[in-house]
N, C-alpha and C positions, 0 to 999 in steps of 0.2 A: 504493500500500500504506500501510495507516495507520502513522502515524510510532512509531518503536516498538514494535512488534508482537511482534518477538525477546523484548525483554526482559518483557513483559507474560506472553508463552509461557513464558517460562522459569520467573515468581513464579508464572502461574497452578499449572505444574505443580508447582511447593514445596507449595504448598497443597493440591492434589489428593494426593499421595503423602502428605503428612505429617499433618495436619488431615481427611481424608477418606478413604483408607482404611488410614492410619497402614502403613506401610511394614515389615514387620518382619525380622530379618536372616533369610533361609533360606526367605523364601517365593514362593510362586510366584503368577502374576499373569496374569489375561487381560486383555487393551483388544480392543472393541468398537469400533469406526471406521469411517466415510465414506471412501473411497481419498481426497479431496480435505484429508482434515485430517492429513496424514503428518509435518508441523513440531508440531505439536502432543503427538503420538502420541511422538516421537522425543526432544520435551522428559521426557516422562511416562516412555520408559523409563530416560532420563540419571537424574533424581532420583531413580527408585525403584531401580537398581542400586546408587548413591549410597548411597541406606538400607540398601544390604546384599539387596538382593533375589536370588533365586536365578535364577529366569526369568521374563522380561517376555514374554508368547508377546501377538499379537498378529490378530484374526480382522477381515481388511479386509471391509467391506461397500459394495455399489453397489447404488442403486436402480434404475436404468436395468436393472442384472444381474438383480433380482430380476422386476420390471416385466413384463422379455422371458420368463421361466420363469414367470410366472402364466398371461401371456395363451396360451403355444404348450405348458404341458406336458400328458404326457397326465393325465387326471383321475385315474387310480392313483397317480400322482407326486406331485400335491395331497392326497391323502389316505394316504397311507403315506411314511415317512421310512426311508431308510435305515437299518442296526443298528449302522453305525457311528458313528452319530450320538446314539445312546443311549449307546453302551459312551464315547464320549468324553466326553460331559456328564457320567457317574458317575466315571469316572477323573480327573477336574478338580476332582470336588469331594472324592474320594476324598485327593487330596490337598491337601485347603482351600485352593486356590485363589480370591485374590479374584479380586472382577471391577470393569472401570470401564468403564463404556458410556457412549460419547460421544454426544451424540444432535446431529443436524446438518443432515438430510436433510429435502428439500422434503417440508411438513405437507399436500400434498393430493397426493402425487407418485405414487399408487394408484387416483387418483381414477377414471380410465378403465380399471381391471378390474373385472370383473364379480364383484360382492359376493360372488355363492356362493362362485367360484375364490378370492377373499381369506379368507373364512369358513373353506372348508375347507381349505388351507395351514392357517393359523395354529394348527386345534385338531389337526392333523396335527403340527404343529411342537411345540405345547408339550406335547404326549405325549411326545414323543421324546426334551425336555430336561426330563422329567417332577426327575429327580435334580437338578439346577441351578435350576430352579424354588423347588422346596422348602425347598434350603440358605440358598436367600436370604432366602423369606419367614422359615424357622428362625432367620436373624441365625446358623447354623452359619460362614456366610465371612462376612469383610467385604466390602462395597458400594458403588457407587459411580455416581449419575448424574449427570454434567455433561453442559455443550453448549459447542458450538465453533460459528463461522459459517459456515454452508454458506450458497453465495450464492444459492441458487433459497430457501432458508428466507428470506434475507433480503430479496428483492424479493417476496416475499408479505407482511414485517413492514413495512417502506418503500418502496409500489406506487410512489411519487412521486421516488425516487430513482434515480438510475445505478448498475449493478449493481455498479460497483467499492465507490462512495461508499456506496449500503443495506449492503454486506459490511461495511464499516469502520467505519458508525456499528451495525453489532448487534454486532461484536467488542466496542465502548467497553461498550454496554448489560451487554451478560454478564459483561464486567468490572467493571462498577459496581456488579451485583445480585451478583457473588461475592465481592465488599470485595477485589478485586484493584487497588492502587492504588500507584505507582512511588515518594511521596514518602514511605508509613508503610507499618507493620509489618501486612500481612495476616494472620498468624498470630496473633497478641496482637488483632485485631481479630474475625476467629472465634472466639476465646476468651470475648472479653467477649458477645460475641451469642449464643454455647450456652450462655451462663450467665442470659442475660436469659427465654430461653425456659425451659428447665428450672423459673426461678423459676414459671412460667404452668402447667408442668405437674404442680407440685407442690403450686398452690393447686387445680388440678382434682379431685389425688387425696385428700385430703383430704377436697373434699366429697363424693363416690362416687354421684354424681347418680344418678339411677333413668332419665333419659330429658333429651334436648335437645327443645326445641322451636325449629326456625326458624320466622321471620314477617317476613314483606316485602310490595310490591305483587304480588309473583309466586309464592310461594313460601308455604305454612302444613303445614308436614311436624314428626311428632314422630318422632325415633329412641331407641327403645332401646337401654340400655347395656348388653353384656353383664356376665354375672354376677361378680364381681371383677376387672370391665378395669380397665387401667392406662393413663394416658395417658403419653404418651411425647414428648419431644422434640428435633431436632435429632441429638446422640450418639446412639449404641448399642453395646453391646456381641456383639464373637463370642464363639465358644466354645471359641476358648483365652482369652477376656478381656481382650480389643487394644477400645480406643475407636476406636467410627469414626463418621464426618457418613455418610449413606447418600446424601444430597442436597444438592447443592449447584447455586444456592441452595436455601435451607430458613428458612421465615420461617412454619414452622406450630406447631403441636402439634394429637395425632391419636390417637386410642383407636378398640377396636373398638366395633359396633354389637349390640343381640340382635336374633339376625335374625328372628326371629318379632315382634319387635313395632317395627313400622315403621309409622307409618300417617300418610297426607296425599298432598299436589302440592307439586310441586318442577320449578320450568323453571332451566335454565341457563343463568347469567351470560352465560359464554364457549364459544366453538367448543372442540370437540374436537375432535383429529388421532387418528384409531384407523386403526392398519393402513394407513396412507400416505393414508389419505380423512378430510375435513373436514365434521364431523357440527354443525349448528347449528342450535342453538335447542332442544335435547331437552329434551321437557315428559314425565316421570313420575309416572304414579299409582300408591303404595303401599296394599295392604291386605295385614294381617295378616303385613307383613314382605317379600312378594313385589308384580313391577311388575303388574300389570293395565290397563296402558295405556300407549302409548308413543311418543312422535310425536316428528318433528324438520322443519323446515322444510328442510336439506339431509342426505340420506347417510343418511334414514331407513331402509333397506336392511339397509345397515351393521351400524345400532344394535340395529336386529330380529336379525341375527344373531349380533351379540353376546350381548343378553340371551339365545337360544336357545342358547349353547353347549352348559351342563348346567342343571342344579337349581341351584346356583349362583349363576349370571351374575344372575339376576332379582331378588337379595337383595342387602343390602348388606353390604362387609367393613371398610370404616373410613370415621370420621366426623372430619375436620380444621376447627381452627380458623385463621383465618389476618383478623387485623385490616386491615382495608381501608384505612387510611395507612401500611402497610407501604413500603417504598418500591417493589419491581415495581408494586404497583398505582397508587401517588403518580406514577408515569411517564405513564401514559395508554395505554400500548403495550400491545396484544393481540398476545402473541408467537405464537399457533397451535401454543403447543409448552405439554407439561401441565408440565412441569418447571419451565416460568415461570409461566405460567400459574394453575396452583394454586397459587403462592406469592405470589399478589396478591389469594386469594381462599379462602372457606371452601370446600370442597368433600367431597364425598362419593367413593366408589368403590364399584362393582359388582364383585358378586365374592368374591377368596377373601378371610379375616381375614389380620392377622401373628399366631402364637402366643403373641408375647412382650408381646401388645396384653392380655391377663388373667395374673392371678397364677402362677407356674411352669409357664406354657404352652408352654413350651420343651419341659418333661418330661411333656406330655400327647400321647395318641394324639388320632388326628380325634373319636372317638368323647365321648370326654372331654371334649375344647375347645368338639363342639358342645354336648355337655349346656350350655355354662354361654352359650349363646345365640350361639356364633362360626360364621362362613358358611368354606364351603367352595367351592373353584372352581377351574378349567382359569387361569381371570380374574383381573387386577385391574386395574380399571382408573378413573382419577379423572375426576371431570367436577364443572365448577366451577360454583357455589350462591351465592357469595358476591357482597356489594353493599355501598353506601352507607349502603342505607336497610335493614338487614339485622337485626333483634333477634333474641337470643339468649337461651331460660333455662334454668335447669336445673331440671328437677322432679324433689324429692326424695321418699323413701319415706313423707314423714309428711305427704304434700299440700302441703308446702311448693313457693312460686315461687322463686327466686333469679334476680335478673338475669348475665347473662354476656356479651353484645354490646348494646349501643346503639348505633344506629344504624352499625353496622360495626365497630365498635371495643369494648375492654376496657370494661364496668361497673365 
């Protein structure tokens, strides 16, 4: 066991409660969990009752559990969710419950069910937590995604290692990329890094670009911005007005896209993990804002039935910047997980918008938010774009270029 591990679990969760989805006295809390990450889970409830919290409730998850209900249930089971599973996800949010989802689970541990049965679960499912869905992307709760070591994630990140030693060296990495460190203050170190971002997304807003253009050897995609997006950093606010990190790490900033005007090819960086399957290499063709073409070298499947969810999945919901010396990406490590992942890379997402990604989109209906070019979806999901050799501009309303990435990095 890596030396120190207690006391690592114990900052990590200061930080998670306090810095991430800020703990408040009298509230009530879900954790999302692996059965295998229960030291972890059990630190996260000590700190946050600590904070004053009301109830720390806890929903264990096994993929093994899941795995065996894909491949043996009946196909009405797959596609219809229970009502009680509705009436709980509005009752949780009903009383603004956050949430913190540990993500931990092998990145390809789906990989031998059959895509339809994954497909239809999943838009089974997020109908069901249509209410908890919403609240999140509303920024109504506060939010929360970290990762813990799961050892099958971690003998896919270090094939070369023993499965105790791959566990112990991704524990170090996830603490390295969450500035979880035993000799200084992690707190005051989140500080100074939501302030360094913010600075990035406040010279974006400023210039109110009309559209990005990526350019790379793989890559010549322009996206549209929607109509008074906002780029966003790091923090966010709920809606009692508690600051929260939604992501941890978080090494981006992100605004929405207008989905009607998207146009280019775009392959991807990195593998993506959707639905417990490992999709690589997905090459997209945008016209007119939607995919018209869509390949991957593995788990193309998959990605087809992704983009097929609705009207939706085929358009894009947010457009992230993320400098490629960042440090996830200075590591070298393809963690197979999006959460690290995109934060070592610029990337895109399929799918639905955040509301709070344009001006008082909080207090906009669907109808409203799309008027000003925001997608709508079951979806959202990131897949990473970003590189080395990666430029960046911004094209403004008066034909103006502005540069924004150089070869990976800040202009």
């Amino acid at each position: 066991m890596l030396e120190n591990l207690n006391q690592y679990l114990e900052k990590y969760a200061e930080v998670i409660t306090s810095i991430g989805v800020n703990v408040q006295p009298g509230q009530d809390i879900i954790v999302y969990a692996q059965i295998d990450q229960s030291p972890l889970v059990h630190e996260i409830q000590r700190a946050a009752y600590q904070r004053g919290a009301n109830n720390v409730m806890v929903e264990w998850q096994d993929t093994t559990t899941v795995r065996n209900f894909l491949n043996h249930a009946r196909e009405a089971d797959l596609t219809s969710q229970p009502a009680w599973l509705t009436i709980r996800a509005e009752e949780l949010m009903g009383r603004s419950t956050s949430r913190i989802s540990i993500i931990s689970e092998d990145p390809d541990g789906l990989a031998s069910v059959d895509a339809d049965r994954v497909s239809a679960y999943q838009q089974s499912y997020q109908r069901a937590v249509k209410a908890v869905r919403e609240a999140t992307m509303n920024n109504d709760v506060s939010w929360l995604v970290v990762a813990a070591a799961g050892q099958k994630w971690a003998q896919k990140v270090f094939p070369e290692m023993e499965a105790s030693a791959a566990q112990d060296r991704l524990w170090l990495e996830i603490f390295k990329a969450t500035r979880i460190d035993l000799q200084h203050d992690a707190i005051t170190a989140w500080q100074d890094h939501i302030k360094q971002l913010k600075h990035k997304a406040t010279w974006l807003n400023e210039q109110n670009f009309k559209a990005l253009h990526f350019q790379s050897p793989r890559t010549d995609l322009i996206v549209g911005l929607a109509k008074n997006h906002l780029w966003e950093a790091a923090d966010s606010v709920d809606k009692a007005g508690n600051l929260f990190v939604a992501n941890m790490p978080t090494e981006e900033v992100f605004t929405s896209p207008d989905r009607q005007h998207i146009t280019g090819h775009v392959k991807a960086t990195k593998p993506l993990s959707y639905a417990g399957v490992l999709i690589n290499d997905i090459e997209l063709t945008f016209v007119d804002g939607q995919v018209t073409k869509a390949q991957a070298s593995s788990g193309e499947a998959v990605l087809k039935q992704l983009l097929a969810t609705d009207a939706g999945a085929s358009s894009l919901g947010e457009v992230s910047l993320v400098p490629d010396p960042s440090p996830i990406s200075q590591s070298g490590i393809i963690f197979y997980n999006t959460l690290f992942d995109e934060n070592a890379s610029d990337h895109l997402a399929l799918g639905a918008a955040y509301p709070f990604n344009v001006k008082n989109g909080t207090q906009l209906n669907e109808a409203q938010r799309s008027a000003l070019g925001q997608n709508n979806s079951l979806v959202h999901v990131d897949f990473m774009v970003g590189s080395a050799d990666m430029n960046v501009d911004g094209l403004t309303f008066d034909d103006q270029t502005v540069p924004v990435f150089r070869n990976g990095d800040w202009a």
